[in-house]
C-alpha positions, 0 to 999 in steps of 0.5 A: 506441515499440516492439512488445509481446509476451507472453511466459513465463518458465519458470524462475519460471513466469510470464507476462511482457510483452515490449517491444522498442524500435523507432525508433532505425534512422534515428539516427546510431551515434553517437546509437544507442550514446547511447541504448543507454547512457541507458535503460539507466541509465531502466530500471535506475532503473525497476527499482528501483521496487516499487508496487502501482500501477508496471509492474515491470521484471524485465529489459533486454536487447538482440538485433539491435541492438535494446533489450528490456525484460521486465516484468510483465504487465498484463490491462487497458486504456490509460486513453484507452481509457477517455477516448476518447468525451470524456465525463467520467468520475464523481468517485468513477471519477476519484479512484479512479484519480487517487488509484493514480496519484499514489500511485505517482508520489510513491514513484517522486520519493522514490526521484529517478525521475521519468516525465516522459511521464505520459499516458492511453497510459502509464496502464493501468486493469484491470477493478477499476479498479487502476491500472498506471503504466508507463513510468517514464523510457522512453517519454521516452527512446524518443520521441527514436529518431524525432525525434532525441537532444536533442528535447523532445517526446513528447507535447505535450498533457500535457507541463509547461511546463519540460519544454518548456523544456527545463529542469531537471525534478523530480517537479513536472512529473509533478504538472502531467501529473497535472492535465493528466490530472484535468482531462480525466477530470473535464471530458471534454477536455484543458485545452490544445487547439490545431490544431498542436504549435507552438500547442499549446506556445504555449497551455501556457506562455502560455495559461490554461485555461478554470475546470473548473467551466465546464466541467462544471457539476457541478465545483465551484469549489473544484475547479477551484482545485485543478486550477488550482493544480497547472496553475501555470506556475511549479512552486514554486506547485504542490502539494507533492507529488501525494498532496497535489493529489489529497487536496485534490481528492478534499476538494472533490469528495467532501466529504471532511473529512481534511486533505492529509498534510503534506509534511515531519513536524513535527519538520522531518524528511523524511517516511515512507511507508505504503500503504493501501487506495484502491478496489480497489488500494492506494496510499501515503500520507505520515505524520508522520516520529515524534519522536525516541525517542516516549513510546508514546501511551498508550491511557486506556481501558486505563489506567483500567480499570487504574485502576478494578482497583487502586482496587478492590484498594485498598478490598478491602485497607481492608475487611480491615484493619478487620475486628474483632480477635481470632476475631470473624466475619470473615464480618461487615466492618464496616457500611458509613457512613450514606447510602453506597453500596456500590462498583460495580466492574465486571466484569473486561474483558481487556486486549485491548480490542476495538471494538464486534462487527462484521460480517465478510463472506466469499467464496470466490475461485473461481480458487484455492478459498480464502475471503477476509474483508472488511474495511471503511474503519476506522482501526488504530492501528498498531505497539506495543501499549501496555505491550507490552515485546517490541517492536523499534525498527520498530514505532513507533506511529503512527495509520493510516486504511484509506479503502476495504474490502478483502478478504483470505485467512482463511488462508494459502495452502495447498499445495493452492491453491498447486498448484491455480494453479501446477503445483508444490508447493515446499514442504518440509513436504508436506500439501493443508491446510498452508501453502504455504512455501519461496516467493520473494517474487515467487513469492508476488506471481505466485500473488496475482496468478494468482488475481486478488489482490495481496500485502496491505499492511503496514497492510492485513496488521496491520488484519485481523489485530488486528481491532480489537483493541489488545493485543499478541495478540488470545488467548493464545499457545498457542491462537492461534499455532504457535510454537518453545514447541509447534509441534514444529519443523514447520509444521501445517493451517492453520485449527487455531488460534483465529481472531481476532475476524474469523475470520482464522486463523493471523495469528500464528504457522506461517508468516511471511507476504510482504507487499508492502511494502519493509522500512522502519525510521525514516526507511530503506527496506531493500532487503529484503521485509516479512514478519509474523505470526512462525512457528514456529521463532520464539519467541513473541514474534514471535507479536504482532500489531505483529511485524515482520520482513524477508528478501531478496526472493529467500529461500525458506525453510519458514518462509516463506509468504503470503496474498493480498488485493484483490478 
């Protein structure tokens, strides 16, 4: 479809990829001026998505009559590189990267943008195995410089059956390239092969593919359902989404026991959205939308140690009102009756109750000098604590499950790793040891991304910094947060505080931290970026580990830091 370039910005100092359109010099005026206007109206639509696994698009422009675009830049190879020796590829290899991919195409449907040119060419795989979608919307576009305005083909091999058509199409049909595309990391080839297009295209709206599973004898049947299932001519009888084919795949492949998310809440309304972690990256899954105005599920491990304490009150209160009247020895409470025995009450646990000790690995990233905490597949139960009164309406709980390991900063970034990597200090409180502030969102995304990590998510950040622990705060303010009531209105070293049970430091307070997520509140997504863990110009109630806030991503200010996380 066109030439890419790498390229540098030096405004924000990042590297960049630049892609010019070729293709349209043998179009008519007429058909180059319609193609001008329709990706335009594709890459404005492309650049309004924000995923971990989605090429993000920074910019279109035009110079000699010919259509640019400037996105971010990606070190990896296509997916059919990896396919091009027609063997399978292993199920957990598969999963892995099936399960970024339809992560990202279920955002893009949620946000009406459909790619309709999903193919191994589109799909770029980097050495830790992250997934980079590119292409949302363009390349079909661009195809059509060479066979002309109004053309249905691109690329016929993974193409829907509607989409071939010609009809109206919806996020259904990315679903049956994803098969398309399942079905040949998993069996070594494509579903549908012909000698020519014309067969090609006869094969994939008549034909019916041979069963996986005779194909790879290592498939089972249960597999070769699924893959058949999201291959239906009829879009109505695919999966719901794609999160959910992949899900019922990886069930049947891998022996997972967790059901497919459910595509609409139980109370009817439209689903929400959190991303959590898939192999080395992340990915987005559905949960149930809440009820309406929820009663917070309430924790009966805390409750009957409640319990157990007031019952102890209780009888202590019994034992002193029964003591003898009148200056008697008030050392001697009456004897107990016979055949009792004394009441054990156990010994005071704080409410902050945390799971059994685990063991928390670190490391050192070699490319910006900082250590990094693994934390192992688990689940968090997200959002207010319980009988915590401070929380806003977007920390509605709600129980999340972390699939696979990730690592992330024990620290926020300091100045020093910022400079070490960057070239600058935008900071406005100076110091080697102090976090670095006064950074954009995409600021904090380069300098991740420069070290070879990414911005945590929203469930990776609050999963490592409760680690385990279900209280609102995992210690007492003062002595594991810089906030408004000590801070002294300026941000301090990073690393002062005490850690939480991981050993992470500073997870509340000093700093707010970028996250990668879009703010969400209910059922709304906010243009703005996710920010947590509170700072220290905010009141101690924003040092909680359930604290969310939000900012546009284009903010700077020196309260506002980051850490990163991947690996």
């Amino acid at each position: 479809m066109g030439v890419v370039f790498r390229g540098f910005d030096p405004a924000i100092r990042r590297p960049v990829a630049i892609k010019v359109i070729l293709g349209g010099q043998s179009a008519s005026p007429n058909e180059r001026a319609e193609l001008r206007v329709r990706l335009a109206r594709e890459a404005a639509a492309a650049g309004r998505l924000s995923h971990p696994n989605i090429v993000t698009v920074y910019q279109l422009g035009e110079v000699d009559g010919n259509q640019y675009l400037v996105e971010e830049l990606v070190t990896g190879r296509p997916l059919s590189t990896l396919l091009a020796d027609g063997e399978p590829m292993s199920p957990d290899d598969s999963i892995a990267i099936l399960s970024q991919i339809a992560s990202a195409l279920d955002y893009a449907h949620g946000q009406g943008v459909v790619h309709r040119d999903v193919k191994p060419a589109n799909i770029l795989v980097r050495e830790d195995r992250t997934v980079k979608i590119t292409d949302f919307g363009i390349a079909h576009l661009a195809s059509q410089t060479i066979t002309r305005t109004g053309s249905t083909f691109g690329t016929p091999a993974y193409m829907s059956p509607e989409q071939i058509r010609s009809a109206r199409v919806t996020g259904s049909a990315d679903q049956f390239s994803l098969a398309v595309l399942a079905y040949q990391m998993l069996g070594g080839r494509r579903p549908f092969q012909a000698p020519t297009d014309a067969a090609l295209i006869y094969a994939i709206l008549s034909g019916e593919p041979a069963p996986l599973s005779t194909l790879n004898s290592a498939i089972p049947v249960r597999s070769s359902e699924s893959i058949a299932k999201a291959l239906s001519k009829d879009p109505a009888d695919r999966y719901p989404s794609c999160l959910e084919f992949i899900d019922d795949l990886s069930d049947s492949l891998l022996g997972k026991t967790q059901p497919p998310q459910p595509s609409h809440s139980t109370t009817g309304a439209p689903i929400d959205w959190t991303s959590v972690a898939v192999g080395s990256r992340t990915r987005w899954e559905i949960v149930d939308s809440p009820a309406p105005s929820p009663a917070p599920k309430r924790d009966y491990r805390l409750w009957a140690l409640i319990g157990t304490g007031a019952l102890a009150l209780i009888v202590a209160g019994l034992l002193i009102a029964h003591r003898p009247a009148g200056g008697g020895n008030t050392s001697n409470p009456i004897a107990p009756a016979e055949n009792s025995k004394p009441a054990v009450i156990p010994p005071a646990k704080s409410a902050a109750a945390k799971i059994t000790p685990k063991v928390y690995p670190t490391k050192v990233n070699p490319k910006d000098g900082l250590t990094y905490v693994l934390f192992q597949p688990g689940t968090i139960r997200m959002g207010c604590s319980v009988g915590d009164l401070e929380c806003g309406s977007d920390e509605t709980p709600r129980q999340v499950n972390m699939v696979t390991a990730f690592w992330i900063g024990r620290t926020e970034v300091t100045q020093q790793a910022y400079e070490r990597l960057m070239g600058v200090n935008p900071s406005h409180f100076k110091g080697s040891s102090l976090p670095v502030e006064n950074v954009s969102w995409t600021e904090a995304d380069t300098f991740c991304r420069a070290a070879a990590m990414r911005l945590p998510t929203d469930v990776e950040w609050e999963f490592a910094a409760r680690a385990g622990d279900l209280s609102p705060r995992y210690g007492k303010v003062d002595e594991i947060a810089w906030y408004s009531g000590n801070s002294g209105s300026r941000t301090h070293e990073t690393g002062r505080k005490q850690a939480n049970a991981a050993g992470m430091f500073d997870m509340l307070g000093n700093v707010w931290e970028w996250v990668a997520d879009r703010y969400v509140s209910g059922s709304l997504e906010n243009v703005s970026r996710t920010m947590r863990g509170g700072s220290f110009v905010a009141g101690a109630s924003a040092a909680r580990a359930s604290s969310r806030n939000h900012n546009s991503g284009d903010a700077r200010a020196s309260n506002i830091g980051f850490r990163c996380a991947g690996m």
